[in-house]
C-alpha positions as CSV (number, residue, x, y, z in Angstrom):
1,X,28.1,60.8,176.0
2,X,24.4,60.2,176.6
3,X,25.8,57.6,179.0
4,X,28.0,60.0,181.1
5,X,24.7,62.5,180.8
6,X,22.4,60.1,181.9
7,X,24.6,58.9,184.6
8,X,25.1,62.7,185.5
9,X,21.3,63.5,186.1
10,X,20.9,60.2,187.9
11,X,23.2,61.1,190.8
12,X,23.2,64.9,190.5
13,X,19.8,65.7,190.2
14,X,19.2,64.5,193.6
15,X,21.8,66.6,194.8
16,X,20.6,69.5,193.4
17,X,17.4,69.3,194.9
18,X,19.2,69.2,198.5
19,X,20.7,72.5,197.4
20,X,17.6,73.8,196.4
21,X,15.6,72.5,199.1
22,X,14.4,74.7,202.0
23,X,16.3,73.6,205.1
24,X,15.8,70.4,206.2
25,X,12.7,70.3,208.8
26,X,13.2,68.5,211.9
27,X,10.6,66.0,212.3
28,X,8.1,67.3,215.5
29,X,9.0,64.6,218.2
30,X,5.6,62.5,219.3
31,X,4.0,64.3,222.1
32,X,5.6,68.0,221.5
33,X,1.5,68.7,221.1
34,X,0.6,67.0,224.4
35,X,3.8,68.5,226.3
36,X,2.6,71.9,225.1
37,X,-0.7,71.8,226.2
38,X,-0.2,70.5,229.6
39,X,2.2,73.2,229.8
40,X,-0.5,76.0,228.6
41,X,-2.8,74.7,231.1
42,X,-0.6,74.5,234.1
43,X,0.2,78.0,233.1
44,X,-3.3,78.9,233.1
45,X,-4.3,77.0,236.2
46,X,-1.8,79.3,237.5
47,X,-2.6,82.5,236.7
48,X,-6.1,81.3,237.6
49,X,-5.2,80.5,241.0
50,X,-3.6,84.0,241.4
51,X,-7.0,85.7,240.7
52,X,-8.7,83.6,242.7
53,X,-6.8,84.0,245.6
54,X,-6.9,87.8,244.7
55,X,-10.6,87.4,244.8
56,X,-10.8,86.2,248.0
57,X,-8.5,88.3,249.8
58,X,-10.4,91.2,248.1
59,X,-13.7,88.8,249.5
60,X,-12.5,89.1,253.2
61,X,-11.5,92.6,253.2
62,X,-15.1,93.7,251.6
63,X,-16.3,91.3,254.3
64,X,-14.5,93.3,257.0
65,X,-15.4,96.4,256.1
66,X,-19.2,95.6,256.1
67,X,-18.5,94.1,259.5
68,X,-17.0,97.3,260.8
69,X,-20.1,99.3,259.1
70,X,-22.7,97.6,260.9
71,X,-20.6,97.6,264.1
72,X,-20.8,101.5,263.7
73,X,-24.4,101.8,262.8
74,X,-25.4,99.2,266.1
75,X,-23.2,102.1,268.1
76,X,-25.0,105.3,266.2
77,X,-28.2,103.1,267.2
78,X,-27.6,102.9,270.6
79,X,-26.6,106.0,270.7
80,X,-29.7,107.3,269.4
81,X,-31.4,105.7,272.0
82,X,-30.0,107.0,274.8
83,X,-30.3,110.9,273.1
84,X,-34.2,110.3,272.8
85,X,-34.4,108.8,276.2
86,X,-33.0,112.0,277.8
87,X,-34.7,114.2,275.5
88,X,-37.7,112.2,276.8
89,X,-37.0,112.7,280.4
90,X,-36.0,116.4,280.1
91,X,-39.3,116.5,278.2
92,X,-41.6,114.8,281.3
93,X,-39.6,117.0,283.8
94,X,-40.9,120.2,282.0
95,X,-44.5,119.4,281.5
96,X,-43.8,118.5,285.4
97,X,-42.6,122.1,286.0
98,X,-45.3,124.2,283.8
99,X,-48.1,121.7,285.7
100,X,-46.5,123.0,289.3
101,X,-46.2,126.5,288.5
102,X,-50.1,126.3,286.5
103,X,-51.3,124.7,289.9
104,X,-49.7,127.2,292.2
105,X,-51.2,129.7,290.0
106,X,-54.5,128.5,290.0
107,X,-55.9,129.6,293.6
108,X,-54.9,132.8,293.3
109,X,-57.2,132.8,289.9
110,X,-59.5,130.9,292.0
111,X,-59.5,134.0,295.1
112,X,-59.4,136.5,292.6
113,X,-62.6,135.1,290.7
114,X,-63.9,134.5,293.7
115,X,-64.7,137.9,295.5
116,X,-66.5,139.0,292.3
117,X,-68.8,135.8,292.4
118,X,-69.5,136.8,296.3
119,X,-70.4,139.8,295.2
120,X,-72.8,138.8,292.6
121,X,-74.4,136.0,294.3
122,X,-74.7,138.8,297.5
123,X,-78.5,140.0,296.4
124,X,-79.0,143.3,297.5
125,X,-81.9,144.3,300.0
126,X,-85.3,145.0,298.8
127,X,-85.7,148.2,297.0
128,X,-88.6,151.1,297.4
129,X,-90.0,152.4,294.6
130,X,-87.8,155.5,295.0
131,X,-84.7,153.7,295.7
132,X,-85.2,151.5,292.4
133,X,-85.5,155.2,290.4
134,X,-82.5,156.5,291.9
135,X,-80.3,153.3,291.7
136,X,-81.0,152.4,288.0
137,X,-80.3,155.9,286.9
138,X,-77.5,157.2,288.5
139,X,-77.0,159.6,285.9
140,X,-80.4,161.0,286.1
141,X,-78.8,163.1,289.3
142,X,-76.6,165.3,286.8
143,X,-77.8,167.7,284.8
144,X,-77.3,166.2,281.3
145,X,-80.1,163.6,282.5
146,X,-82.7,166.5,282.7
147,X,-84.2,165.5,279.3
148,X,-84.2,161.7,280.2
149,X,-86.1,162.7,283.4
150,X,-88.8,164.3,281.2
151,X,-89.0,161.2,279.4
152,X,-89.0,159.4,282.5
153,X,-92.2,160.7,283.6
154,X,-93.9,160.5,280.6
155,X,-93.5,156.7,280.8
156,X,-94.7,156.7,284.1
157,X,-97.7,158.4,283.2
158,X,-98.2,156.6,280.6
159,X,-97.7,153.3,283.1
160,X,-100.6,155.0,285.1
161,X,-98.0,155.7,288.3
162,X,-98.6,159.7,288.7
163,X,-96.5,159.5,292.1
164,X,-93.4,158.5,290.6
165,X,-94.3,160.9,287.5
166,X,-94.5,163.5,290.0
167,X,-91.5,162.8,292.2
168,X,-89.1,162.9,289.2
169,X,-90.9,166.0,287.6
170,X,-90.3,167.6,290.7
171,X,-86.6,166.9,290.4
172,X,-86.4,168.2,286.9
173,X,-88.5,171.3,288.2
174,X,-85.2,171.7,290.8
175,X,-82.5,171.2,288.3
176,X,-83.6,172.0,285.4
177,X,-83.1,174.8,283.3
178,X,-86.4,177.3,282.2
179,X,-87.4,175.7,279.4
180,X,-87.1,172.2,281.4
181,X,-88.7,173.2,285.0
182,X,-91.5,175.1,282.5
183,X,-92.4,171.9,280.8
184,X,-91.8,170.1,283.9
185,X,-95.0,172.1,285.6
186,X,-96.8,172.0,282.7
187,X,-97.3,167.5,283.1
188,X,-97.6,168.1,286.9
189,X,-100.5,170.3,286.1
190,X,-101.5,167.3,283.6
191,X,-101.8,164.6,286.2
Protein backbone atom coordinates (compact mmCIF):
# COMPACT_ATOMS: atom_id res chain seq x y z
CA UNK A 1 0.00 0.00 0.00
CA UNK A 2 2.93 2.35 0.49
CA UNK A 3 3.75 1.26 -2.99
CA UNK A 4 0.33 2.22 -4.54
CA UNK A 5 0.72 5.63 -2.29
CA UNK A 6 4.01 6.28 -3.38
CA UNK A 7 3.27 5.60 -6.92
CA UNK A 8 0.06 7.85 -6.42
CA UNK A 9 1.92 11.06 -5.29
CA UNK A 10 4.58 10.38 -8.03
CA UNK A 11 2.11 10.84 -10.91
CA UNK A 12 -0.63 12.82 -9.18
CA UNK A 13 1.12 15.33 -7.49
CA UNK A 14 2.17 16.84 -10.66
CA UNK A 15 -1.16 16.87 -11.80
CA UNK A 16 -2.44 18.58 -9.12
CA UNK A 17 -0.21 21.27 -9.35
CA UNK A 18 -1.57 21.94 -13.03
CA UNK A 19 -4.99 22.22 -11.41
CA UNK A 20 -3.75 24.45 -9.01
CA UNK A 21 -1.63 26.42 -11.14
CA UNK A 22 -2.59 29.94 -12.38
CA UNK A 23 -3.23 29.66 -16.14
CA UNK A 24 -0.70 28.75 -18.12
CA UNK A 25 1.34 32.00 -19.37
CA UNK A 26 2.14 32.22 -22.87
CA UNK A 27 5.68 32.80 -23.34
CA UNK A 28 6.26 36.71 -24.70
CA UNK A 29 7.35 35.98 -28.40
CA UNK A 30 11.11 37.62 -29.02
CA UNK A 31 10.69 41.08 -30.18
CA UNK A 32 7.02 41.82 -28.82
CA UNK A 33 9.31 44.73 -26.81
CA UNK A 34 10.92 45.95 -29.96
CA UNK A 35 7.54 45.76 -32.14
CA UNK A 36 5.96 47.76 -29.40
CA UNK A 37 8.18 50.44 -29.23
CA UNK A 38 8.53 51.13 -32.88
CA UNK A 39 4.87 51.17 -32.82
CA UNK A 40 4.83 53.90 -29.81
CA UNK A 41 7.15 55.94 -31.69
CA UNK A 42 5.59 55.89 -35.09
CA UNK A 43 2.62 56.84 -33.13
CA UNK A 44 4.26 59.61 -31.54
CA UNK A 45 6.14 60.82 -34.67
CA UNK A 46 2.65 61.05 -35.76
CA UNK A 47 0.91 63.04 -33.48
CA UNK A 48 4.05 65.06 -33.58
CA UNK A 49 3.88 65.69 -37.13
CA UNK A 50 0.17 66.89 -36.68
CA UNK A 51 1.26 69.66 -34.26
CA UNK A 52 3.83 70.61 -36.24
CA UNK A 53 2.10 71.12 -39.18
CA UNK A 54 -0.57 72.85 -36.89
CA UNK A 55 2.24 75.09 -35.94
CA UNK A 56 3.02 76.15 -39.05
CA UNK A 57 -0.17 76.74 -40.63
CA UNK A 58 -0.95 78.74 -37.35
CA UNK A 59 3.01 80.30 -38.43
CA UNK A 60 1.67 81.51 -41.84
CA UNK A 61 -1.60 82.83 -40.82
CA UNK A 62 0.15 85.02 -37.85
CA UNK A 63 2.59 85.81 -40.74
CA UNK A 64 -0.32 87.12 -42.90
CA UNK A 65 -1.92 89.00 -40.54
CA UNK A 66 1.27 91.06 -39.62
CA UNK A 67 1.66 91.46 -43.40
CA UNK A 68 -1.80 92.96 -43.77
CA UNK A 69 -0.98 95.21 -40.49
CA UNK A 70 1.87 96.84 -41.86
CA UNK A 71 0.18 97.12 -45.26
CA UNK A 72 -2.44 99.22 -43.37
CA UNK A 73 -0.22 101.28 -41.26
CA UNK A 74 2.19 102.19 -44.71
CA UNK A 75 -1.55 103.39 -46.06
CA UNK A 76 -2.58 105.33 -42.61
CA UNK A 77 1.16 106.76 -43.23
CA UNK A 78 0.66 107.97 -46.46
CA UNK A 79 -2.31 109.11 -45.68
CA UNK A 80 -1.04 111.20 -43.05
CA UNK A 81 1.13 112.73 -45.31
CA UNK A 82 -0.97 113.97 -47.76
CA UNK A 83 -3.52 115.50 -44.61
CA UNK A 84 -0.46 117.56 -43.32
CA UNK A 85 0.52 118.59 -46.78
CA UNK A 86 -2.79 120.25 -47.35
CA UNK A 87 -3.18 121.43 -43.94
CA UNK A 88 0.26 123.00 -44.85
CA UNK A 89 -0.81 124.53 -48.00
CA UNK A 90 -4.17 125.87 -46.61
CA UNK A 91 -1.91 127.14 -43.88
CA UNK A 92 0.70 129.23 -46.40
CA UNK A 93 -2.42 130.41 -48.45
CA UNK A 94 -3.81 132.13 -45.15
CA UNK A 95 -0.67 133.82 -43.87
CA UNK A 96 -0.73 134.81 -47.73
CA UNK A 97 -4.32 136.36 -47.28
CA UNK A 98 -3.89 138.20 -43.75
CA UNK A 99 -0.23 139.60 -45.36
CA UNK A 100 -2.49 141.10 -48.45
CA UNK A 101 -5.25 142.43 -46.55
CA UNK A 102 -2.36 143.89 -43.64
CA UNK A 103 -0.59 145.51 -46.77
CA UNK A 104 -3.58 147.02 -48.33
CA UNK A 105 -4.32 148.28 -44.90
CA UNK A 106 -1.19 149.80 -44.25
CA UNK A 107 -1.30 153.14 -46.46
CA UNK A 108 -4.33 154.12 -45.38
CA UNK A 109 -2.47 153.92 -41.67
CA UNK A 110 0.31 155.40 -43.46
CA UNK A 111 -2.14 158.69 -44.96
CA UNK A 112 -3.91 158.77 -41.86
CA UNK A 113 -0.64 159.12 -39.64
CA UNK A 114 0.53 161.13 -42.04
CA UNK A 115 -1.56 164.51 -41.96
CA UNK A 116 -0.89 164.68 -38.20
CA UNK A 117 3.03 164.44 -38.76
CA UNK A 118 2.48 167.38 -41.51
CA UNK A 119 0.99 169.20 -39.09
CA UNK A 120 3.49 168.88 -36.44
CA UNK A 121 6.56 169.21 -38.52
CA UNK A 122 4.47 172.59 -40.01
CA UNK A 123 6.20 175.17 -37.40
CA UNK A 124 4.05 177.96 -36.83
CA UNK A 125 5.14 181.60 -37.67
CA UNK A 126 7.02 183.70 -35.19
CA UNK A 127 5.02 184.85 -32.32
CA UNK A 128 4.85 188.58 -30.60
CA UNK A 129 4.99 188.74 -27.18
CA UNK A 130 1.23 189.28 -27.12
CA UNK A 131 0.36 186.57 -29.39
CA UNK A 132 2.58 184.04 -27.26
CA UNK A 133 0.23 185.23 -23.98
CA UNK A 134 -2.89 184.76 -25.84
CA UNK A 135 -2.00 181.47 -27.58
CA UNK A 136 -0.65 179.51 -24.54
CA UNK A 137 -3.60 180.49 -22.45
CA UNK A 138 -6.55 180.20 -24.23
CA UNK A 139 -8.50 179.87 -21.31
CA UNK A 140 -7.28 182.99 -19.75
CA UNK A 141 -10.06 184.77 -22.24
CA UNK A 142 -12.95 183.29 -20.03
CA UNK A 143 -13.81 184.40 -16.92
CA UNK A 144 -12.80 181.49 -14.70
CA UNK A 145 -9.13 182.39 -15.74
CA UNK A 146 -9.47 185.93 -13.98
CA UNK A 147 -7.46 184.58 -10.94
CA UNK A 148 -4.81 182.93 -13.15
CA UNK A 149 -4.46 186.31 -14.89
CA UNK A 150 -3.64 187.90 -11.51
CA UNK A 151 -1.10 185.35 -11.09
CA UNK A 152 0.03 185.96 -14.43
CA UNK A 153 1.12 189.31 -13.83
CA UNK A 154 2.63 188.79 -10.68
CA UNK A 155 5.15 186.47 -12.50
CA UNK A 156 5.73 188.98 -14.86
CA UNK A 157 6.58 191.48 -12.49
CA UNK A 158 8.37 189.44 -10.80
CA UNK A 159 10.35 188.55 -14.39
CA UNK A 160 10.96 192.37 -14.49
CA UNK A 161 8.46 192.73 -17.83
CA UNK A 162 5.87 195.47 -16.40
CA UNK A 163 4.40 195.72 -20.14
CA UNK A 164 3.12 192.45 -20.27
CA UNK A 165 2.15 192.77 -16.33
CA UNK A 166 0.22 195.62 -17.40
CA UNK A 167 -1.39 194.33 -20.61
CA UNK A 168 -2.91 191.35 -18.77
CA UNK A 169 -3.89 193.47 -15.65
CA UNK A 170 -5.64 195.51 -17.85
CA UNK A 171 -7.66 192.52 -19.09
CA UNK A 172 -8.50 191.39 -15.72
CA UNK A 173 -9.46 195.10 -14.89
CA UNK A 174 -12.15 194.50 -18.11
CA UNK A 175 -13.42 191.26 -17.04
CA UNK A 176 -13.07 190.90 -13.85
CA UNK A 177 -15.30 191.12 -11.16
CA UNK A 178 -14.87 194.07 -8.14
CA UNK A 179 -12.83 192.40 -6.06
CA UNK A 180 -10.57 191.25 -9.18
CA UNK A 181 -10.48 194.73 -11.36
CA UNK A 182 -9.79 196.38 -7.49
CA UNK A 183 -6.74 194.26 -7.00
CA UNK A 184 -6.08 194.45 -10.54
CA UNK A 185 -5.43 198.54 -10.22
CA UNK A 186 -3.93 198.21 -7.14
CA UNK A 187 -0.32 196.17 -9.02
CA UNK A 188 -0.83 198.72 -11.99
CA UNK A 189 -0.42 201.40 -9.50
CA UNK A 190 2.57 199.12 -8.15
CA UNK A 191 4.58 199.14 -11.34
Amino acid sequence: MRFFYIIFFIFAFPLLGLAVNTPAQTPIPPGFFQQTQQSLLAESLASLTQVINKLSHAQAALLDLVAFTQNRVIEMQIRLQEVMLRLGCALLILIFLLLCYFEEDEPELKKQNASPKASIEKKPPELSEENDTRDEYDFMSTEQAIPAKLDLARAYMDMGDPNAAKKVLQEVVLKGDETQVHEAKQLIVNL
